[in-house]
C-alpha positions as CSV (number, residue, x, y, z in Angstrom):
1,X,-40.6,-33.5,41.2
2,X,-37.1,-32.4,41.4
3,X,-36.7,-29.3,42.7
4,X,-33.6,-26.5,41.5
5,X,-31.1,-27.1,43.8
6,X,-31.5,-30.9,43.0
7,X,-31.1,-30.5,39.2
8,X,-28.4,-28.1,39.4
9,X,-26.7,-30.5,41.4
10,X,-27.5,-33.5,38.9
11,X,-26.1,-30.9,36.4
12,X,-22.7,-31.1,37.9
13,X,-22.6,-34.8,38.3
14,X,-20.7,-35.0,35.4
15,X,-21.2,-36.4,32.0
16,X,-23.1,-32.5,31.2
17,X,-22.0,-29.2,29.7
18,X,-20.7,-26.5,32.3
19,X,-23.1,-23.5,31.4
20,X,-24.8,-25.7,28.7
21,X,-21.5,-24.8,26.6
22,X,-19.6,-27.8,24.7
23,X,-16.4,-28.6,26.2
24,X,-15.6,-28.3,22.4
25,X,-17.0,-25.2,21.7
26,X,-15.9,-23.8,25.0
27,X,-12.1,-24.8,23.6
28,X,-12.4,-22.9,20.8
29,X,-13.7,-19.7,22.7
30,X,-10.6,-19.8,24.6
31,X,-8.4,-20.4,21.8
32,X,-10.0,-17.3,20.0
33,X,-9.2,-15.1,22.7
34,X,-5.9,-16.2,23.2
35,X,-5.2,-15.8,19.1
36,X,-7.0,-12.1,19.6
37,X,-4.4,-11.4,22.2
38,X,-1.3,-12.5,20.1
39,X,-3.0,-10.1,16.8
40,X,-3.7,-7.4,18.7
41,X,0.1,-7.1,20.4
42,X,1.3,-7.8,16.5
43,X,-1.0,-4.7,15.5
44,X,0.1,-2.7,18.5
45,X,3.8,-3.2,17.6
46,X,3.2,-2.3,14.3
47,X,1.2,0.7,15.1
48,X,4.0,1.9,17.6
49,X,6.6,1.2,14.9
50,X,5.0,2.7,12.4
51,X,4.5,6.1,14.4
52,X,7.8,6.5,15.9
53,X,9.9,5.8,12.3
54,X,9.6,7.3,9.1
55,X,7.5,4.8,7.1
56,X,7.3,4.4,3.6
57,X,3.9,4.5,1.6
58,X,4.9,2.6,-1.1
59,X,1.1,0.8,-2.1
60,X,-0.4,2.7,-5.3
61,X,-3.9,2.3,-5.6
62,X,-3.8,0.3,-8.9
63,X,-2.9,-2.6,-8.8
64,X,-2.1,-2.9,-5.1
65,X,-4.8,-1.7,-3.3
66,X,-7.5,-2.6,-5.9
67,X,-5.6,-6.2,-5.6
68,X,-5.6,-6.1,-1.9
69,X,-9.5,-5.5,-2.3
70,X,-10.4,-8.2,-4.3
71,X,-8.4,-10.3,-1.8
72,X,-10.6,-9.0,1.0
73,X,-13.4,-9.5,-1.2
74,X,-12.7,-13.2,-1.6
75,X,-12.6,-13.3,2.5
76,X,-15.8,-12.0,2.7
77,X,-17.6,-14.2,0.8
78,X,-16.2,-17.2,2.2
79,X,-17.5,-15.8,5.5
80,X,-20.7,-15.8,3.5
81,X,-20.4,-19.3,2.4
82,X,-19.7,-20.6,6.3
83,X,-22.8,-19.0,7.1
84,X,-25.0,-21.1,4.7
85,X,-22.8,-24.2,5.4
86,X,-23.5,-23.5,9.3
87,X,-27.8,-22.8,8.3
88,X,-27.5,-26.0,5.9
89,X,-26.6,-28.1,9.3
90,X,-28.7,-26.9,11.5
91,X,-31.4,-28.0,9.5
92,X,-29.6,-31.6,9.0
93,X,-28.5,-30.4,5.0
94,X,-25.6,-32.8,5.3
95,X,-24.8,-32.6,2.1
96,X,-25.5,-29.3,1.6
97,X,-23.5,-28.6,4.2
98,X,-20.8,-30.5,2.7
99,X,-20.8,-27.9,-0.3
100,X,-21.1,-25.0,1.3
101,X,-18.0,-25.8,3.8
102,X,-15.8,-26.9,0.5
103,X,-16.7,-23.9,-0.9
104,X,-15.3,-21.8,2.1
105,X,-12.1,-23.1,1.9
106,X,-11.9,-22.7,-1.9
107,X,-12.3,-19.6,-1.4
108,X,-9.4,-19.3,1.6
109,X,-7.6,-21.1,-0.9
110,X,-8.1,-18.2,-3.6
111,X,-7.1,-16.2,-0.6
112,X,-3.7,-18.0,-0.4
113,X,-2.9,-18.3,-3.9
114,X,-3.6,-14.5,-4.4
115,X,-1.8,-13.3,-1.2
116,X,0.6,-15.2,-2.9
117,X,1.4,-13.7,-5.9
118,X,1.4,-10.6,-4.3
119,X,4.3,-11.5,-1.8
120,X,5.9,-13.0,-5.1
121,X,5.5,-9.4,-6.8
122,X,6.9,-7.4,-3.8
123,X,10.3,-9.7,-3.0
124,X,10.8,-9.5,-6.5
125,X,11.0,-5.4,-6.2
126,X,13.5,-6.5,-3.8
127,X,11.3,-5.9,-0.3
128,X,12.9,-8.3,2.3
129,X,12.1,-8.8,5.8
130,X,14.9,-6.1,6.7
131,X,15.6,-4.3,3.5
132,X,13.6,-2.3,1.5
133,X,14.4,-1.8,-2.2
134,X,16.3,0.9,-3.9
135,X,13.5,2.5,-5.3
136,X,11.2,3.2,-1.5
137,X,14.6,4.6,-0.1
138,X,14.9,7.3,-2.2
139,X,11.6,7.7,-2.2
140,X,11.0,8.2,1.3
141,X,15.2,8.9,2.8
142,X,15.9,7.1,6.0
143,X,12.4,4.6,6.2
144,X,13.0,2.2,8.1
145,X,13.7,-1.8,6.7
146,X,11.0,-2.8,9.2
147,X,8.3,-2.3,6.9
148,X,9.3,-5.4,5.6
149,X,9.5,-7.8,9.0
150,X,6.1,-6.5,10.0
151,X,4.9,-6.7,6.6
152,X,5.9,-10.2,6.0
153,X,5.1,-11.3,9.8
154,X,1.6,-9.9,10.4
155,X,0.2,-11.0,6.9
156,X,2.4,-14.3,7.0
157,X,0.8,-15.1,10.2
158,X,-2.7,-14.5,9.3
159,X,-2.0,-16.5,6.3
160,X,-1.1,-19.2,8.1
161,X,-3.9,-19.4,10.4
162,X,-6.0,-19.0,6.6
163,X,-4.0,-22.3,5.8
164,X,-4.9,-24.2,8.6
165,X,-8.4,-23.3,8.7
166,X,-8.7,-24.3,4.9
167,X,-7.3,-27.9,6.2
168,X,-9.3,-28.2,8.8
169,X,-12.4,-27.0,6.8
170,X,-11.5,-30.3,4.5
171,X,-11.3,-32.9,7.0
172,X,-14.6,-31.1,8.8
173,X,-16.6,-31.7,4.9
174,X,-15.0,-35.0,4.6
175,X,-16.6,-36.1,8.1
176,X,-19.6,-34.1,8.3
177,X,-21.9,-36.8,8.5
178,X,-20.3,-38.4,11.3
179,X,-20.1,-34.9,12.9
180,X,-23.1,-32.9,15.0
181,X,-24.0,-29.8,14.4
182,X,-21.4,-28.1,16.8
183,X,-18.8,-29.2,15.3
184,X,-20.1,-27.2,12.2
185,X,-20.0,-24.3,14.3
186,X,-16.9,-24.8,16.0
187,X,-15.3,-24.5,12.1
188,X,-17.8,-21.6,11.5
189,X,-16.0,-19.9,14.6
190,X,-12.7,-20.5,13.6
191,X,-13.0,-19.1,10.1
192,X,-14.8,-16.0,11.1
193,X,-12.4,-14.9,13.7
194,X,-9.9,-15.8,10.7
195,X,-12.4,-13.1,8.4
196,X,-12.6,-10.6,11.8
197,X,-8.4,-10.0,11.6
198,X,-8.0,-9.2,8.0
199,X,-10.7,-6.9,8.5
200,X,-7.8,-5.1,10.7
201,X,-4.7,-6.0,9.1
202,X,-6.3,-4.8,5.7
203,X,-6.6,-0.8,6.7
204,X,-3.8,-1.1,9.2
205,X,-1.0,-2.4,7.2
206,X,-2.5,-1.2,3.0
207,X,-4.8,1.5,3.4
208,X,-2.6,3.4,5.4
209,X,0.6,2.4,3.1
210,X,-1.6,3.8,0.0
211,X,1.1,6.0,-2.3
212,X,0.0,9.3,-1.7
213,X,-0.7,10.9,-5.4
214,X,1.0,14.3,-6.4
């Protein structure tokens, strides 16, 4: 019988897992935390930006922040749908699987088209990445226009990496039968890190911009 030293040594012959961890999976780890690095210096910025200027609150609760909502809302259930798309392969549901992962990026896709409209609505107030329009500036007398670059670049960015992950969520259900089970999970990763973000940019950057009644 082989005893521990032995095995551990076989272990690192090659051809294993380092700490029985996909090279795959492992990829994606270190992609995530590289990814939470660059959000959380965005969200810093912001947060420093947004403390030392005076910063307009221009976001009444109807229609933007119930809009805003029902956007998160449609992130949350896709996080939902991973989940059963992630249970479905585990327990070789290929095609089960299948649906459930189409069904997640549907809903990122709901995501994109509602995010949007809503970008469509605010440059058509006249909000630009350095300009604000007429209306928040007397409002709120000397904001700053950089509501409008970290606006645009914090929620652009995150809907970008919602993009991407809707793509590669389609190519994942178009192969899944050729794929194992980690690769399932590797996607399932992706998109909830993708989920995790919002969950910061959505109080940071709209509930704090609600329009304060009077």
């Amino acid at each position: 019988m082989a005893t521990e030293a032995e095995a551990l040594a076989g272990d690192w012959g090659g051809g294993v897992h380092p700490y029985r961890v996909g090279h795959r999976k492992l990829g994606m780890w270190l992609f995530i935390m590289s990814d939470s690095l660059t959000f959380s210096a965005l969200l810093m910025g912001y947060a420093y930006l947004r403390a030392s200027n005076v910063w307009p609150t221009p976001f009444k609760f109807y229609p933007s922040i119930v809009f805003s909502s029902v956007m998160t809302l449609v992130l949350l259930s896709s996080s939902l749908t991973m989940v059963m798309a992630v249970s479905a392969s585990a327990h070789g549901k290929k095609s089960a699987a299948r649906k459930w992962i189409i069904a997640t990026a549907l809903l990122g896709v709901t995501f994109i088209i509602l995010h949007s409209i809503e970008w469509n609505h605010l440059i058509s107030e006249g909000l630009r990445p350095f300009q604000l329009p007429a209306e928040w500036t007397e409002k709120w007398p000397g904001s700053t226009p950089l509501f409008g670059a970290t606006f645009f670049g914090i929620t652009g960015m995150h809907m970008f990496h919602v993009f991407t992950g809707c793509i590669y969520l389609f190519v994942v259900a178009a192969r899944v039968n050729k794929l194992k089970h980690e690769d399932v999970e590797i996607s399932g990763l992706y998109w909830h890190f993708v989920d995790l973000v919002w969950m910061f940019v959505f109080p940071m950057i709209y509930l704090l911009s609600i329009y304060p009644k009077k």
